[in-house]
C-alpha positions in Angstrom: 0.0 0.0 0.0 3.2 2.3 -0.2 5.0 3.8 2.5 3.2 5.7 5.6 1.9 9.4 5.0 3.9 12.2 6.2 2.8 13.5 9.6 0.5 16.5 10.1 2.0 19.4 10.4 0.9 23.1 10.8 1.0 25.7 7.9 4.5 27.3 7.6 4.9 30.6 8.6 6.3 33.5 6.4 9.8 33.8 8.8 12.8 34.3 6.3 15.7 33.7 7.5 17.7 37.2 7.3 19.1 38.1 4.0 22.9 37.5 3.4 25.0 38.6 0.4 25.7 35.7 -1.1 22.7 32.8 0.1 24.8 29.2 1.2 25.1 27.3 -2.1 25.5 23.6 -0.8 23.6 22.1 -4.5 26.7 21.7 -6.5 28.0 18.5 -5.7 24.2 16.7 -5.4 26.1 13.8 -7.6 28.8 13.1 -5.4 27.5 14.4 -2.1 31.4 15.5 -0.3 32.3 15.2 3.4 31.0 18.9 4.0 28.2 18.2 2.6 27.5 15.6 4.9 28.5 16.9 8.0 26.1 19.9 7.2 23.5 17.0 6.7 24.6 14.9 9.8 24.7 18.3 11.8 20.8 19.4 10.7 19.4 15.9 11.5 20.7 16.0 14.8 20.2 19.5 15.9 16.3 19.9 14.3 17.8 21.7 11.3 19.5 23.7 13.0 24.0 23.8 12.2 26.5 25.9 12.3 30.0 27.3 11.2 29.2 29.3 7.8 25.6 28.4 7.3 24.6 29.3 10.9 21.0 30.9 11.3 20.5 30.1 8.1 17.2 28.5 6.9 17.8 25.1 5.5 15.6 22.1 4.1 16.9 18.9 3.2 15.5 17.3 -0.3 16.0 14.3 -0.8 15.4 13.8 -4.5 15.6 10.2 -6.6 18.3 10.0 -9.1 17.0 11.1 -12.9 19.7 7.8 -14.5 20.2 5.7 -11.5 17.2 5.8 -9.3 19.7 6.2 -6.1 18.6 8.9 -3.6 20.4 11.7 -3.4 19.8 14.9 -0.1 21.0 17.9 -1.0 20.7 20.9 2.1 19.1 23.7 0.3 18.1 27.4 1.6 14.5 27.6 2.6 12.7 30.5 1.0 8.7 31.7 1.0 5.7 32.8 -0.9 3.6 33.1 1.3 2.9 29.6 2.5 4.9 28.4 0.2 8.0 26.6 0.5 10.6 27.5 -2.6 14.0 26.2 -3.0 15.8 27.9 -6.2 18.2 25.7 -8.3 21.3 28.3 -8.3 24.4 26.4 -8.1 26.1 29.2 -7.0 25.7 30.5 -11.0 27.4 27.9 -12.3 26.7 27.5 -16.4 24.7 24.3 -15.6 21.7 23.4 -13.3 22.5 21.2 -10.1 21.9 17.4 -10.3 19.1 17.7 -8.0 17.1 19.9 -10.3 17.7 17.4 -13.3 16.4 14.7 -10.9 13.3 16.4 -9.8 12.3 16.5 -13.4 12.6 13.0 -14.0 11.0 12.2 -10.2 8.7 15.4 -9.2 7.9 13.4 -5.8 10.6 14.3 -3.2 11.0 14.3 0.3 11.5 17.6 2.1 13.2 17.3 6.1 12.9 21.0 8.0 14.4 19.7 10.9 11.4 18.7 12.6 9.1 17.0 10.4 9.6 15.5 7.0 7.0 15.3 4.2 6.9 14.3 0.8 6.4 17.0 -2.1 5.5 17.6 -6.0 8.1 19.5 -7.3 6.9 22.3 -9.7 9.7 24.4 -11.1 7.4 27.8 -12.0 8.2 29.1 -15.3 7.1 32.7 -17.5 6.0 35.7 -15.6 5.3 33.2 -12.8 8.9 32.1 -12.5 9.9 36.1 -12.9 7.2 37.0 -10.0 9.0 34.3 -7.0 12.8 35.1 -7.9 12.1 38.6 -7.0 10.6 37.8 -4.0 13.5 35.3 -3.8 15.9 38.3 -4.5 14.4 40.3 -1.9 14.4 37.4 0.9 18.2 36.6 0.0 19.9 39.3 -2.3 22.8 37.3 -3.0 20.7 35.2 -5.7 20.3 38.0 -8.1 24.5 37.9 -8.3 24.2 34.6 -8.8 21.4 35.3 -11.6 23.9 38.0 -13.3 27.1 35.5 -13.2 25.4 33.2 -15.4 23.5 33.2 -19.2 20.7 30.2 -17.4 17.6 31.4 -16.6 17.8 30.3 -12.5 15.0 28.3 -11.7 12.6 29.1 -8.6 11.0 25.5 -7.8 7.7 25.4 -5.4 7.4 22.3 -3.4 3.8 21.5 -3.0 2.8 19.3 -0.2 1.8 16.3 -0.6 -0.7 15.5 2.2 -2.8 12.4 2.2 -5.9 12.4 4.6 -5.1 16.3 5.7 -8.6 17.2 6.0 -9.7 14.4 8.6 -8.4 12.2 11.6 -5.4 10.6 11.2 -6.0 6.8 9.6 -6.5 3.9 12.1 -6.5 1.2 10.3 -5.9 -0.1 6.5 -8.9 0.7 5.3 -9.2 4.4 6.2 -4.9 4.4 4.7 -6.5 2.9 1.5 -9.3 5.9 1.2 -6.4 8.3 1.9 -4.5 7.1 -1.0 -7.1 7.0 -3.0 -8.7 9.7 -2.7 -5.0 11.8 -3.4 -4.9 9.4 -6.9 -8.8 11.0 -7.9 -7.8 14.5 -7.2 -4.5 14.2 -9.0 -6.4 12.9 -11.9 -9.1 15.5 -12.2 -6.1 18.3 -11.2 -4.3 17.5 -14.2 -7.2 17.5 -16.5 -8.0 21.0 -15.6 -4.4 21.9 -15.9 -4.0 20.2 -19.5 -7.8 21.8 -20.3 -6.1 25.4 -19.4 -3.1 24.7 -21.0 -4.6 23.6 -24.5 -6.9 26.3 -24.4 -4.0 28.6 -24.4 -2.3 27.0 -27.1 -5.3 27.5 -29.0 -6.4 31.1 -28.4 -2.7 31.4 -29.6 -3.2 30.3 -32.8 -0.7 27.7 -34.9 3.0 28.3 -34.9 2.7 30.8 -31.8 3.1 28.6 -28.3 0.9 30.3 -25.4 3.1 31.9 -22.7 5.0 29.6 -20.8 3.2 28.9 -17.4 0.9 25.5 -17.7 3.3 23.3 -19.4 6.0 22.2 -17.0 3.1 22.4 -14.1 1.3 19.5 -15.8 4.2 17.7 -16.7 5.4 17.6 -13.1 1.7 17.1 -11.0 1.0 13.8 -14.4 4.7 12.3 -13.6 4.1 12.7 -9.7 0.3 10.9 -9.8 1.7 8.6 -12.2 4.8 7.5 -10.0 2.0 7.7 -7.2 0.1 5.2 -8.7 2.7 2.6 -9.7 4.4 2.5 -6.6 0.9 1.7 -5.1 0.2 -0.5 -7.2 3.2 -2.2 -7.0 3.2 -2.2 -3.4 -0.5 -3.6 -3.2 0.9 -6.6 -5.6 4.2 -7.3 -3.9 2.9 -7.3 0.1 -1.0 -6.6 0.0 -2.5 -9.3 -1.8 -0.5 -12.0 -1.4 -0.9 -11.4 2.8 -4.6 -10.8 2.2 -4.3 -14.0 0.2 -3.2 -16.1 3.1 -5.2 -14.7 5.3 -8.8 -14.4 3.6 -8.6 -16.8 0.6 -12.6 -16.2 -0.5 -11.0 -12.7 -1.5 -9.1 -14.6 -4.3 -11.1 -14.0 -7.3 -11.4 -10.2 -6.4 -7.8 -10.0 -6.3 -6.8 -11.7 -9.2 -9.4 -9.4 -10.9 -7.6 -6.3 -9.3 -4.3 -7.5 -10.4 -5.7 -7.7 -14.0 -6.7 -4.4 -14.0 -3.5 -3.3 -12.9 -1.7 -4.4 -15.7 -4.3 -2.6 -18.1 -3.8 0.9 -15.8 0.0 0.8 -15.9 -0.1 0.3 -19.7 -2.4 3.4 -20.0 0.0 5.2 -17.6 3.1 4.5 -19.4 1.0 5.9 -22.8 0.3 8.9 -20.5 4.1 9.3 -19.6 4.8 9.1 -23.7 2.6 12.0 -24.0 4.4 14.2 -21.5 7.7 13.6 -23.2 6.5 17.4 -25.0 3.3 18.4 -23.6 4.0 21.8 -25.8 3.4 20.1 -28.6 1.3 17.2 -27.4 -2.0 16.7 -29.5 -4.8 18.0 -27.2 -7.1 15.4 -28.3 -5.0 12.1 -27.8 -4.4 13.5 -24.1 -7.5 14.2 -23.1 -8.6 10.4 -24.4 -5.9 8.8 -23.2 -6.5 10.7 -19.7 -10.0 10.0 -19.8 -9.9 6.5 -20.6 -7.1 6.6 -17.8 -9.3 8.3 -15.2 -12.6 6.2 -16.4 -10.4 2.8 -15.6 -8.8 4.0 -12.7 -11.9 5.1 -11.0 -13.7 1.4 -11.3 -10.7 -0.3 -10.5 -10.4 2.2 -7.1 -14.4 1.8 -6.6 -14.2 -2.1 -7.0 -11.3 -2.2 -4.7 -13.0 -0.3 -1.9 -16.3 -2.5 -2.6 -14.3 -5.8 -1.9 -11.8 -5.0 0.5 -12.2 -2.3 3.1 -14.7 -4.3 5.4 -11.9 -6.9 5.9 -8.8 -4.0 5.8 -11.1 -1.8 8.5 -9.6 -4.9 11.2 -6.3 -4.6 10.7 -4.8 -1.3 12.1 -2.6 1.4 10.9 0.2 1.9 11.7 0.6 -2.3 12.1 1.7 -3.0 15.5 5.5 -3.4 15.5 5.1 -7.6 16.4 3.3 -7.6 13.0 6.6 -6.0 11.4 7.9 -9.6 10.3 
């Protein structure tokens, strides 16, 4: 069923740190992460993000992205920033020529986990792009002044990336047992789903009022292509979990539910082939037929939501006696 949801947590307060001249740059060596590095990570965990020497009274998250070629994970500390409620981190690298490894991976894998110090949480990661991009790098300029040298030093365009919480089961009680996890998830996978089509519905419409040959404003495109590639991800790691520990425990232990699950494990095969179509698509949303997407996300969400509904229908009376978190004797 995937791994546990990240804890509540209270909205984040607009508290910049104080603005330096030049912000820490800590990004550049993402690939190979040096001894510094990881004492300033070593140093945060143990001190509820708080460390010292250069960086001290600085405001720093920890991302921990998933490597774009290898699939390793990779933490990178990272200045904290703010719009708003909003948690940015910007992809400087000190204005080097080239963007830091951990903005390359966050493309590939738009689902990363964010530590503050106190709490960690997973995230979509949505670098912001046109006026959009322009509007938060001033703000980011203002909170730390030392990024707009770092914009001048280099012919890039910086990128501002907001992390967007991702929150499963925010609105109610924490879940108690499996079932209630189960309507958590997927409820998050049905509002993924519609949020994209509304974002693809914008972002076509655009295109269009912009006639052939002239591409709307940049704004919509990399948005979608980020919140499609994190549901998707979302969906095939649950999937995969459900078929690699779910059903062959509930297997054991319930054998009537047999024929349901061989039934659900059918169905997954057909969603991940639709989902891998999706992922096609994405490779140039910009120039993606508007048509095509909006069947093959249909089709997508149509599937998806009997395949959640029939899951629900056959499982969460016997997953509403088992509880959540499992009881650490169950961990075997």
């Amino acid at each position: 069923m995937g791994a546990a949801s990240p804890a509540r947590h209270p909205v984040i307060p607009h508290h910049p740190a104080a603005p330096i001249a030049a912000p820490p740059c800590l990004e550049s060596t993402l690939s190979t992460t040096t001894d510094f590095n990881q004492n300033v990570i070593t140093e945060f965990r143990a001190n509820e993000g708080r460390v010292g020497g250069p960086f001290e009274g600085a405001d720093l998250v920890l991302l921990t992205t998933t490597g774009a070629r290898s699939g390793a994970q990779h933490t990178a500390p990272l200045v904290r920033l703010y719009d708003g409620d909003r948690t940015l981190v910007v992809a400087s690298a000190a204005g080097a020529p080239q963007h830091p490894a951990w903005y390359h991976n966050l493309l590939a894998h738009p689902t990363v986990t964010v530590e503050t110090g106190t709490e960690q949480y997973q995230a979509v990661a949505v670098p912001a792009e046109g006026a959009e991009r322009d509007r938060l790098f001033a703000l980011v300029c203002a909170q730390q002044p030392g990024y707009a040298d770092y914009q001048e030093r280099t012919d890039r365009v910086i990128p501002v990336v907001v992390l967007e919480r991702v929150a499963y089961g925010a609105d109610g009680p924490p879940a108690t047992d499996l079932a209630a996890k189960l309507v958590e998830i997927h409820t998050w996978l049905r509002g993924q789903v519609a949020r994209v089509r509304e974002e693809a519905d914008a972002h076509f419409a655009a295109r269009a009022a912009a006639g052939d040959g002239a591409p709307p404003a940049p704004g919509l495109g990399l948005q979608i292509r980020q919140h499609c590639l994190a549901f998707c991800e979302g969906l095939h790691f649950h999937h995969t979990a459900e078929d690699g520990h779910l059903f062959p425990d509930l297997e054991r232990r319930h054998p009537e539910l047999g024929e349901a699950i061989d039934r659900l494990r059918a169905e997954h095969v057909t969603v991940e082939r639709i989902r891998g179509e999706l992922v096609e698509l994405l490779a140039d949303i910009g120039t993606a037929d508007p048509e095509r997407f909006r069947d093959e996300l249909d089709r997508l969400s149509t599937e998806l939501t009997a395949h959640l509904d029939y899951e629900e229908e056959q499982l969460i009376p016997v997953l509403a006696t088992i509880p959540f978190p499992p009881p650490a004797a169950d961990a075997s």
